[in-house]
RODO-2510 file (C-alpha; in nm, 4 decimals, decimal comma):
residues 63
     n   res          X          Y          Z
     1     x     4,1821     0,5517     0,1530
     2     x     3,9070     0,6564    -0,0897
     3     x     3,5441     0,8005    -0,0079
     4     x     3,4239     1,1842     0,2175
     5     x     3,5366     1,1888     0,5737
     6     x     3,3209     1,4719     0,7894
     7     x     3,4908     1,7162     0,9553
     8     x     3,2397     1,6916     1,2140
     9     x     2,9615     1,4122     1,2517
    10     x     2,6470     1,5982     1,0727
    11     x     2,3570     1,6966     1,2519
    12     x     2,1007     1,4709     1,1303
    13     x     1,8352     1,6203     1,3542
    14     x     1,8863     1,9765     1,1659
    15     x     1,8145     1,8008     0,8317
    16     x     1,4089     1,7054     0,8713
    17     x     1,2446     1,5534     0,6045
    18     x     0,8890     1,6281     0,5332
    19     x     0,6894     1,2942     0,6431
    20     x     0,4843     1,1949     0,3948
    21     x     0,1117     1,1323     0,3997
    22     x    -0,0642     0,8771     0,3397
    23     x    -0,2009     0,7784    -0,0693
    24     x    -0,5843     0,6619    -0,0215
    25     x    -0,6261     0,4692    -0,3636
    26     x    -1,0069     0,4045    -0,3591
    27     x    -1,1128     0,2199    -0,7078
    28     x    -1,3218     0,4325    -0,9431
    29     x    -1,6654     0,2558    -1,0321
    30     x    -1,5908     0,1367    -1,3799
    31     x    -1,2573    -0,0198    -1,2711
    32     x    -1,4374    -0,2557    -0,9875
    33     x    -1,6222    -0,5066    -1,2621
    34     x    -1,3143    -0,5050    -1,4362
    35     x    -1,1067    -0,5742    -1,1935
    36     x    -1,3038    -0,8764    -1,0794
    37     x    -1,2733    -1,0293    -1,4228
    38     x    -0,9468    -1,0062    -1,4334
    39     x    -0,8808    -1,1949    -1,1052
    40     x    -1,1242    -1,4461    -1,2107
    41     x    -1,4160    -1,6333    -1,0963
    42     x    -1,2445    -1,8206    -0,7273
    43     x    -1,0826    -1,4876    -0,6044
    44     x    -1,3541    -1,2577    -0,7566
    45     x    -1,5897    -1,4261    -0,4646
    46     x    -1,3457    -1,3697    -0,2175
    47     x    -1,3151    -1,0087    -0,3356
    48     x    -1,7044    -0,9547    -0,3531
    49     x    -1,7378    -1,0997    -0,0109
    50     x    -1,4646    -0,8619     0,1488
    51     x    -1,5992    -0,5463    -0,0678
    52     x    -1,9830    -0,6512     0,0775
    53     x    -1,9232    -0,7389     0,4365
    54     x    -1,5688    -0,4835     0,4378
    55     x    -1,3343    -0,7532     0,5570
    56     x    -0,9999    -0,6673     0,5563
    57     x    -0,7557    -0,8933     0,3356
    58     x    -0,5299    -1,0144     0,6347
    59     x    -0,8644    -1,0751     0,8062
    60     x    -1,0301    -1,2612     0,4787
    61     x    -0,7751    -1,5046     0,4505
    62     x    -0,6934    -1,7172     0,6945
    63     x    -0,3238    -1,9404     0,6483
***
């Protein structure tokens, strides 16, 4: 038999991780015009429209 065995199960509960916050990542003003080129001229009007009425993505798109 290979591997660790415990001695005793751990206590998992003694062993907190710190929970980690949330990363905002708002788009700085020179990347936006960019950023629509790139996607090109269909989803650059769906992007405008969300960034101008603040639609969410899930909310823009319907499937």
């Amino acid at each position: 038999m290979s591997g660790f065995a415990f001695r005793a199960y751990p206590g998992w509960g003694d062993l907190p991780l710190a929970t980690p916050h949330e990363r905002v990542r708002e788009a700085a003003p020179a990347e936006e015009p960019r950023s629509l080129e790139a996607l090109g001229s269909h989803h650059g009007r769906l992007i405008r429209i969300m960034v101008a009425t603040g639609v969410r993505l899930r909310d823009a798109l319907m499937t």
